[in-house]
C-alpha positions in Angstrom: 72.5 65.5 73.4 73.1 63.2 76.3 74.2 64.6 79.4 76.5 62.1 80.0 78.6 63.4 77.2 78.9 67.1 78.8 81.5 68.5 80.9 80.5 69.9 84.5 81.0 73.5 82.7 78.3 72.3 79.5 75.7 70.3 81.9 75.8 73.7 83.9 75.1 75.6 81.3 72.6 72.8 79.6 70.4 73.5 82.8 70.8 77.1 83.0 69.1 77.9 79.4 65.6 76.8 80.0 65.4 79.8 82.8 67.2 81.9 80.6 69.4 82.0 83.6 73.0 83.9 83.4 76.8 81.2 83.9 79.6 83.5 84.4 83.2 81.8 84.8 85.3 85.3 84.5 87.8 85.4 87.3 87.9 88.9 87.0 85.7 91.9 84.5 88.8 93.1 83.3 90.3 89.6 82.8 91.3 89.6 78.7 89.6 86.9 77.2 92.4 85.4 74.8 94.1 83.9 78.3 91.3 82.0 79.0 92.7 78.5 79.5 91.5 75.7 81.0 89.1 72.4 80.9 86.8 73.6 83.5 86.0 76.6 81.2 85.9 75.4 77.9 82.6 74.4 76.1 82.7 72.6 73.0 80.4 74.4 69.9 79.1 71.4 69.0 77.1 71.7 72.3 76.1 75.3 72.2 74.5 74.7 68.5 72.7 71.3 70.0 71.4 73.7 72.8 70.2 76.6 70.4 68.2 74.5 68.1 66.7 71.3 70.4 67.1 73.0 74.4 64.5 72.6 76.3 61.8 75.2 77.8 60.3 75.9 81.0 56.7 76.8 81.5 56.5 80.5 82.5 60.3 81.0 81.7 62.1 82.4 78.8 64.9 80.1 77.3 68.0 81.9 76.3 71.9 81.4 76.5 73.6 83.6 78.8 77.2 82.7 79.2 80.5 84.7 80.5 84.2 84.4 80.6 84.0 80.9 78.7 86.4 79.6 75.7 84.3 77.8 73.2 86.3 75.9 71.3 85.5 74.3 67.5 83.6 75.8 64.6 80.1 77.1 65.6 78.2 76.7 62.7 74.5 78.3 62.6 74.3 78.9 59.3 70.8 79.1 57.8 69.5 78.3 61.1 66.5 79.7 62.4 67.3 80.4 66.4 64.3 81.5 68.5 66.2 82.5 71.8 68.7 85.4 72.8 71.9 84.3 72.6 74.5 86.5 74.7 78.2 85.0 74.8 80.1 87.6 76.3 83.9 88.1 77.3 84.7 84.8 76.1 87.0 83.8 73.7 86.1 81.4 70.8 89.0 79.2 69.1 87.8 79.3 65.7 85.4 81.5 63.3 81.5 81.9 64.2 79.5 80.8 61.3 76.3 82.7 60.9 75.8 83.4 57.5 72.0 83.4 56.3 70.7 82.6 59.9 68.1 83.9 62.3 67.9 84.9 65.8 66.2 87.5 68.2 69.4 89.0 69.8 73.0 88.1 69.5 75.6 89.9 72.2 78.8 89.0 71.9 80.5 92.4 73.8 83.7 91.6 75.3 84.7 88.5 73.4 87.8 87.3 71.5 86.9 85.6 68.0 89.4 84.9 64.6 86.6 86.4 62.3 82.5 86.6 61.8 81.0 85.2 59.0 77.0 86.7 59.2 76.1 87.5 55.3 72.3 87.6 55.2 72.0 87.5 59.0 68.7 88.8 60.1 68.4 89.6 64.7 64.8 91.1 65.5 67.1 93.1 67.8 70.4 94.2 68.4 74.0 92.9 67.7 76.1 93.6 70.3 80.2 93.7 69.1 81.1 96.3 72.1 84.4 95.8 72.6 85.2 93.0 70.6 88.6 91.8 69.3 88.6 90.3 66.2 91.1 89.1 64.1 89.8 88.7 60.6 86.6 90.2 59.3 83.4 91.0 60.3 81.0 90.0 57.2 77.5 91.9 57.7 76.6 91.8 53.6 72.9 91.8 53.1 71.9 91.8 56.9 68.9 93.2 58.4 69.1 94.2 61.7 65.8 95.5 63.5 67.4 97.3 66.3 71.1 99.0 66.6 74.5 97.6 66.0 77.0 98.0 68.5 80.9 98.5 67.6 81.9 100.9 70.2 85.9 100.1 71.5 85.6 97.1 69.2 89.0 96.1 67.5 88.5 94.6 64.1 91.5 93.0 61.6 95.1 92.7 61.3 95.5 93.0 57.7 94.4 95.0 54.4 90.9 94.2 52.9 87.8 94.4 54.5 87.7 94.2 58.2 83.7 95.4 58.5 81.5 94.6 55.7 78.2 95.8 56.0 76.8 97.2 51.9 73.5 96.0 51.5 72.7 95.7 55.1 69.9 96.8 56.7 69.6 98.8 60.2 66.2 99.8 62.0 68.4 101.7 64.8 71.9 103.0 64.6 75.5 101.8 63.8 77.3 103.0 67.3 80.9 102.6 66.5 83.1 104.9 68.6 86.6 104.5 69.6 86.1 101.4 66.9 89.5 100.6 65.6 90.3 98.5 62.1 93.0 97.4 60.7 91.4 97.6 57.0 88.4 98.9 55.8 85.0 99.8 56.6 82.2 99.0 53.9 79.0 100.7 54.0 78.3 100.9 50.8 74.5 100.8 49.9 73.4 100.0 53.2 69.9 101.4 54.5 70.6 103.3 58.4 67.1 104.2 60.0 69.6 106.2 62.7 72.7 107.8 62.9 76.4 106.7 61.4 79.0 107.4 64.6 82.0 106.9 63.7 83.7 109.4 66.6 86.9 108.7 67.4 87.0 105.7 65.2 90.6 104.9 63.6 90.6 103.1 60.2 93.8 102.3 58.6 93.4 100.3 54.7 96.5 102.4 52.8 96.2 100.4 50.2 92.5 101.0 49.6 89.4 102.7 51.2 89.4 103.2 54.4 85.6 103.8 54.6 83.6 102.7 51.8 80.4 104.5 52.1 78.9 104.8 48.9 75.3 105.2 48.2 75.0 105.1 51.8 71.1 106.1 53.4 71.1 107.7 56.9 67.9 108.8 58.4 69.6 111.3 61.1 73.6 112.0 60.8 76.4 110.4 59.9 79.0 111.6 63.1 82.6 111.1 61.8 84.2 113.6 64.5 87.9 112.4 65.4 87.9 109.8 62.9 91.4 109.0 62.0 91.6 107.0 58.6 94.3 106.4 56.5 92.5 105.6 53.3 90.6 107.1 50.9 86.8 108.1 52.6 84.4 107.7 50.5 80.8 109.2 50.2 79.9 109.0 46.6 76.1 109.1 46.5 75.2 108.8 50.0 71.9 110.4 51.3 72.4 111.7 54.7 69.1 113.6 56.1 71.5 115.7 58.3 74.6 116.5 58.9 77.8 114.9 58.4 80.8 115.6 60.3 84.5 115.5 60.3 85.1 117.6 63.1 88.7 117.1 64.3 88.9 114.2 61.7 92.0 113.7 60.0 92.0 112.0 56.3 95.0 111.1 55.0 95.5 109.5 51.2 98.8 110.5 50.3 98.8 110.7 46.4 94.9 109.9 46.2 91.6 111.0 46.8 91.2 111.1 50.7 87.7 112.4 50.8 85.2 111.5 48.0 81.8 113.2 48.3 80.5 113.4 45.0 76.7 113.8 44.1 76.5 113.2 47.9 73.7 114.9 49.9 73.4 116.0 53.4 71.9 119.5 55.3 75.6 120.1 56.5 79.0 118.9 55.7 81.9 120.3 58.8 85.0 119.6 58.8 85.3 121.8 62.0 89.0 122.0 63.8 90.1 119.2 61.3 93.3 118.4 59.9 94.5 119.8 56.9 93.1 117.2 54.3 96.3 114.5 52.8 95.2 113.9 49.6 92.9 115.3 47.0 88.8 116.0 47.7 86.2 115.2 45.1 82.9 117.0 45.4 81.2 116.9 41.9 77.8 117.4 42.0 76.8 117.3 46.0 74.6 119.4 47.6 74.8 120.9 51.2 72.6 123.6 52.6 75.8 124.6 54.5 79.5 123.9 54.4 81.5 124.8 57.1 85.4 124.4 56.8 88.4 126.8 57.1 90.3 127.7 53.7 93.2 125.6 55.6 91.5 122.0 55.8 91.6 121.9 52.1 94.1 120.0 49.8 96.3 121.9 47.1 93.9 119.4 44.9 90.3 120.0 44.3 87.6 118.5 42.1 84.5 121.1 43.0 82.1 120.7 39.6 78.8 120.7 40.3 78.9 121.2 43.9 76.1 123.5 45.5 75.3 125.0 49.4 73.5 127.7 50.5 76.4 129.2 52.5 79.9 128.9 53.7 81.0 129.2 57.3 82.6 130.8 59.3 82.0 134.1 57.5 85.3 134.9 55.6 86.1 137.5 52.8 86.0 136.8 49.4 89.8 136.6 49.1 89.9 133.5 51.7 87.3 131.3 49.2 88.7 132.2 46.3 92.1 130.8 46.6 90.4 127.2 46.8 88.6 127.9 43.3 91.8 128.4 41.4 93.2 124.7 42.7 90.4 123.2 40.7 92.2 120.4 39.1 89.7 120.4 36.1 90.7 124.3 35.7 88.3 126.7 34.9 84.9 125.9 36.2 82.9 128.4 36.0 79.9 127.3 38.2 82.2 126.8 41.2 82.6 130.4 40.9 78.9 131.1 40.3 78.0 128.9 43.4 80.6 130.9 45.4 78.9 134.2 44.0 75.8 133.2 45.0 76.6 132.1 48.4 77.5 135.8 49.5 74.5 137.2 47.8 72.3 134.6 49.6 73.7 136.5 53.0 73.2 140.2 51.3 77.2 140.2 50.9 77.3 142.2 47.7 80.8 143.4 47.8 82.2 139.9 48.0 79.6 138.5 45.5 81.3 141.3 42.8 84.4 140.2 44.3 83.9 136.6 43.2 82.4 137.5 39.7 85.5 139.6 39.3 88.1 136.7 40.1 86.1 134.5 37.8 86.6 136.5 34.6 90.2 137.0 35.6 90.3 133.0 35.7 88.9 133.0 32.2 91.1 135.2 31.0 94.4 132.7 31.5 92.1 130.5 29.2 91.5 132.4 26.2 94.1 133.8 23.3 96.6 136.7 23.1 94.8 139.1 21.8 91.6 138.4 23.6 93.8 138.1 27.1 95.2 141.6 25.6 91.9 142.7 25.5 91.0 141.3 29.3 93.5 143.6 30.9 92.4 146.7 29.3 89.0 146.0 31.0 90.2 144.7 34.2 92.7 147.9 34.4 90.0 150.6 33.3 86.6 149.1 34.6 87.2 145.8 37.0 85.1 144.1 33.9 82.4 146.3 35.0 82.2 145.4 38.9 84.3 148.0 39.6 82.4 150.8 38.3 83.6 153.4 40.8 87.2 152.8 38.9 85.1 154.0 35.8 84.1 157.2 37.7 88.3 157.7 38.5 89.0 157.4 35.0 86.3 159.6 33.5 87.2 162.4 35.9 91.5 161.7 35.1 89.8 161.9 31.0 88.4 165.0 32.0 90.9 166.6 33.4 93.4 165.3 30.9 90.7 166.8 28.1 90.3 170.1 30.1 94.2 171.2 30.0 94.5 169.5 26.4 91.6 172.1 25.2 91.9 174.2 27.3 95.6 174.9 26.0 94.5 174.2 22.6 91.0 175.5 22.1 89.7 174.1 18.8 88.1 176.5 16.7 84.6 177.3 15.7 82.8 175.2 12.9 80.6 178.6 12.1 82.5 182.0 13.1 80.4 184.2 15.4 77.7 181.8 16.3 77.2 179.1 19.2 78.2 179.1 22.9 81.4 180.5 24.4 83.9 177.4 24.2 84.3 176.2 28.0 87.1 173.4 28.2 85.9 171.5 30.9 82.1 171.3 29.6 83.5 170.1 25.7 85.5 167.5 27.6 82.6 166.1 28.7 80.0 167.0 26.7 82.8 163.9 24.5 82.6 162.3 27.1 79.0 161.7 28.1 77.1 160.2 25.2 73.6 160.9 26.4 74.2 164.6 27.9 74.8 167.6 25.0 76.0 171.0 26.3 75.7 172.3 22.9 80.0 172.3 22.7 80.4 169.3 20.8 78.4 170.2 17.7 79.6 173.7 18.1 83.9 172.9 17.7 85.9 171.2 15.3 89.5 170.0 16.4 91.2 169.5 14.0 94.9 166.9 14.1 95.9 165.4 17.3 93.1 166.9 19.3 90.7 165.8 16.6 91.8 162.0 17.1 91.8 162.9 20.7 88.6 163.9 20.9 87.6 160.7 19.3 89.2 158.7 22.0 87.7 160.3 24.5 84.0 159.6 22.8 84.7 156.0 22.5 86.1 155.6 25.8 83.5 157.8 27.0 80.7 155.3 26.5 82.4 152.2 27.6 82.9 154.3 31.0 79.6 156.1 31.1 78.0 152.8 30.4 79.8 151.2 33.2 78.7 153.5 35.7 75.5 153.4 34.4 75.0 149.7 35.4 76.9 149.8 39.1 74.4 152.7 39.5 71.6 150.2 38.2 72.8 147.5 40.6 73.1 149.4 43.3 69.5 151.3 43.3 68.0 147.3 42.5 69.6 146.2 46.0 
């Protein structure tokens, strides 16, 4: 380009880049970069791309473009370029949308700056892109990048309508995406993109109502995905993301009015917390992921559930059974009886026995609304008498109320001898039980014959004799196995 054709501001700059050296026309650091006005400040695009792809070097020097506090006005178009130098436009504010798609460069920092939108689809930077505390009005469009090093989104401001305002499915990161106090006016896309890194997200406030707020699925991140504070409005969603530790929602709130606000499904992580968050607006699908831990109070969760499938290792903090279980009967696909087998297991994983029977015990009263009349009929006899057999100290109360009941009933009524003169004295206590104890014979049984009432009595008491006796039989099992 021919330096006759530059403004004082452009030749400045034109001679600047061969040294890599820095041109800073800021009045102030805290100056906002969508006043910048001015003829003296304003560099034409059409010059930067002419300086990116034929500048000049210097020997010994490092060519690269530095520039501060500038407004860049026209459409800087790089697409499909190939650019070898650093190119660091900060705190300035561009008229109209940086083109980028399919291009590639060595570093690109544009912290600071005002821009209508980002087009970088394929974009590949050997390092890092810098968007720290960007405004930008449209969308950011990351699709299919690779980025060596980090991305930087911390205090950026992205959108200012519904859609996507950060798309980065398919990309690929070699550091981290830092994105605190990152605020979006529409949604954030993940979705199959490849983090080496972590996912922070702390603080960060999404807001897409009308669709996902952060679209993360099938998602890979090598360390954590750090979702503390996060305020989104929009469902979150984690279907089938691998996260090699732990994600958090610590002090998050998720709010999807009248959808799913958290979907987690066949996702995979060493810890999911939603630690001192807000109770949960909108449902929470977990089919089929896996945690090693889960830590969340009963209260976080939604009056809707979807918990098929899911598996962990343990819950925390360390509640009673009761707490848990109220969160497995608002299972809005009903009865599932894994969820209460995972739940089960949980406590026994910790040597919690008593809540582990607890669990098993809820579960077949669960089944029970599930099944027919007779057979729900047939449900409360054996939650009343025996806890369905994880009770079986209740057993114990009602074979000694039986044998007290048979002791007065014989004892009153003492049946009489099936051979006159021969056998044992009749004792009413020990013919009580000797019906009552299958496996034990005190020689009273085969000695006396009721006869009537007491003879149908007597077969009551045999019957319900050995569903007792056999109840007790396996708590007493259980119990020496532990």
């Amino acid at each position: 380009m021919n330096s006759t054709d530059l403004t004082p501001l452009e030749r400045r700059i034109w001679q600047a880049f061969p040294r890599g050296a820095a041109i800073d026309v800021r009045r102030d650091e805290s100056e906002d970069p969508a006043t910048i006005q001015g003829a003296e400040r304003t560099i034409r695009a059409e010059v930067i791309r002419a300086l990116l792809l034929g500048g000049s070097s210097e020997p010994g020097e490092a060519p690269a473009l530095r520039v501060a506090g500038a407004r860049i006005t026209g459409v800087l178009d790089l697409q499909h370029t190939e650019i070898h130098h650093p190119i660091r436009l900060t705190s300035c504010h561009f008229r109209h949308s940086l083109e980028l798609d399919g291009a590639q460069t060595r570093q690109l920092d544009l912290s600071g700056s005002s821009l209508p939108a980002l087009a970088a689809r394929s974009l590949r930077i050997d390092g890092a892109l810098r968007l720290t505390n960007c405004r930008i009005a449209g969308s950011v469009q990351l699709s299919n990048a690779e980025i060596s090093s980090g991305i930087f989104l911390d205090h950026a401001h992205l959108g200012t309508g519904g859609g996507w305002a950060l798309q980065l499915d398919h990309a690929t990161v070699g550091a981290d995406v830092w994105a605190p106090n990152l605020v979006t006016v529409g949604g954030i896309r993940l979705s199959t993109a490849h983090v080496e890194g972590a996912v922070d997200l702390e603080d960060a406030q999404v807001k897409n109502a009308t669709g996902d707020a952060v679209d993360a699925a099938r998602l890979t991140v090598g360390t954590v995905l750090n979702a503390g504070g996060l305020t989104a409005e929009g469902r979150v969603r984690l279907t089938g993301a691998k996260v090699a530790g732990w994600i958090s929602f610590i002090e998050a709130k998720l709010s999807n009015p009248g959808g799913v606000a958290l979907g987690i499904s066949s996702c995979q992580a060493t810890q999911l917390t939603l630690r001192d968050a807000q109770p949960v607006s909108g449902d929470v699908n977990m089919h089929y992921a896996s945690f090693k831990v889960i830590e969340a109070a009963p209260q976080v969760w939604p009056a809707t559930v979807r918990l098929e499938g899911l598996t962990y290792e343990a819950l925390t903090p360390r509640l009673p059974a009761a707490d848990r279980i109220a969160l497995l009967q608002r299972d809005a696909d009903g009865f599932v009886p894994h969820s209460y087998e995972q739940l089960a297991a949980s406590y026994r994983h910790v040597g919690d026995d008593a809540d582990a029977r607890a669990v098993q015990l809820a579960k077949q009263r669960r089944r029970r609304t599930t099944l027919p009349w007779y057979a729900k009929l047939w449900g409360y006899l054996q939650d009343v008498t025996v806890g369905y057999g994880f009770r079986p100290t209740r057993a114990g109360s009602w074979l000694l109320a039986l044998l007290l009941l048979g002791s007065v009933a014989y004892g009153t009524h003492q049946p009489p001898p099936l051979e006159q003169g021969k056998g044992p004295q009749f004792n009413a206590p020990v013919y009580t039980l000797d019906l009552l104890l299958p496996i034990i014979d005190f020689g009273q049984q085969s000695a006396f014959a009721p006869t009537g009432v007491h003879q149908w009595f007597s077969y009551l008491l045999i019957a319900v004799g050995w569903a007792l006796a056999t109840t007790v039989a396996a708590g007493i099992t259980r119990t020496l196995s532990r």
